[in-house]
N, C-alpha and C positions, 0 to 999 in steps of 0.2 A: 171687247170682252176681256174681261181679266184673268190672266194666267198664273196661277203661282209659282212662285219660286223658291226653292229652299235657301235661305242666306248660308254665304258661305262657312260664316262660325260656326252654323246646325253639324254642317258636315264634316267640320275639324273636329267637333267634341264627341263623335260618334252616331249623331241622328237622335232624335226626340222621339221616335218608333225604337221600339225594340226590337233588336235583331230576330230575336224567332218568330214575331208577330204573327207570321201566316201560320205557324206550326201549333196546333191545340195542344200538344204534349207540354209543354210549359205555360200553362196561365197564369199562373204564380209569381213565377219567374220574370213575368215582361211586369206585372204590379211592382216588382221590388226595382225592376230597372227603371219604369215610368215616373215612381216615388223618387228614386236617388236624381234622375235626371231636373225634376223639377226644382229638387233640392238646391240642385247646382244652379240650374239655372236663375232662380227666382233670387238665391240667398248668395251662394260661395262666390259664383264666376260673374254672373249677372247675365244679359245678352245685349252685348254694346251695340250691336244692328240695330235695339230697339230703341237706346238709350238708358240701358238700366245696367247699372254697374256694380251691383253687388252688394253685402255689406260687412265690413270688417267685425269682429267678432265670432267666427266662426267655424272658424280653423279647423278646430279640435275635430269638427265632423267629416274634415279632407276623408279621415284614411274609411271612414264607414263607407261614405257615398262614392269614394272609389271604388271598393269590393260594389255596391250595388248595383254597378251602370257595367259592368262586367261585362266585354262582348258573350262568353260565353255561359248561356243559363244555369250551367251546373255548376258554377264557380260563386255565381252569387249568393249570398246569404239568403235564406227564406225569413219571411217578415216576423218568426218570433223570434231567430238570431238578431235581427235587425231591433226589432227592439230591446232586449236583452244586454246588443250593445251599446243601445244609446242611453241606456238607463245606467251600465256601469260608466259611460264618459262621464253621464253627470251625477255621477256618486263622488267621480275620483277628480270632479275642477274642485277649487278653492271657493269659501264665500265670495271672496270679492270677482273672480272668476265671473262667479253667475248674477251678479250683479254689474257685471262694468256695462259700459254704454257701448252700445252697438253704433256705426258710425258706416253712412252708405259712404261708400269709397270713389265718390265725385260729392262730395259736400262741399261746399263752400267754403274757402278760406277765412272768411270775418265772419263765418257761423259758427266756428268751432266752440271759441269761449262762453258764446253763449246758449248754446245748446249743454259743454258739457255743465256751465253753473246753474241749468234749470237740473239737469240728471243728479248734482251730488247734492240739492234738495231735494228733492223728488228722492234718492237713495236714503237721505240721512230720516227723514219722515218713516220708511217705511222700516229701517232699522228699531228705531226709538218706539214706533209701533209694535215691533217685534213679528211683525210678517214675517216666512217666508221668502228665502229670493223666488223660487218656484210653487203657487199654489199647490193644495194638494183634494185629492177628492175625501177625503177621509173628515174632514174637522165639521 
């Protein structure tokens, strides 16, 4: 029979359960910490246990998704702070900011150049188009 077992990363970065989980008085609270932890895990930190490493570009969300994975529920942000701040992060990057290329951080060394010369067509197309770097629901 198979047992599980937490890997040991889960329980250096704080646990993929939110701390009051048992507790009904915070529901909210464990959604903002479940969102920031996956954030981390999926995007900023990655989870090398599994093989997955992250992806550069992303930085700027460190200091949000720290306040969200918060051990303690009343210190984290509720989910319209949490949006509110993610929407002034990406008011206050640069064009080229929210355009540059995201790069998982175990790529391949003899992929780089050509990854990033397919991104700065792939950029300059959508520039000379005059897209948007980030869609919007409005148009």
């Amino acid at each position: 029979m198979y047992k599980h077992s937490k890997p040991s990363y889960v329980t250096l970065c704080s646990s993929t359960e939110a701390p009051e989980s048992n507790e009904p008085r915070y529901p909210y609270a464990a959604d903002v910490f479940l969102a920031g932890t996956m954030i981390r895990l999926q995007i900023l930190d990655g989870e090398p246990y599994s093989g997955k490493y992250g992806i550069r570009g992303f930085e700027f969300m460190r200091a949000l998704v720290n306040d969200m994975v918060q051990n303690d529920p009343s210190k984290r942000p509720n989910m319209d702070e949490v949006i509110f701040r993610f929407s002034s992060i990406v008011d206050s990057l640069a064009w080229y900011n929210l355009r540059s290329r995201t790069v998982m951080k175990n790529e391949r060394l003899f992929l780089k150049p050509f990854r990033a010369l397919s991104h700065l067509v792939r950029t300059c197309g959508t520039i000379l188009a005059r897209n948007p770097a980030i869609p919007s629901s409005s148009r």
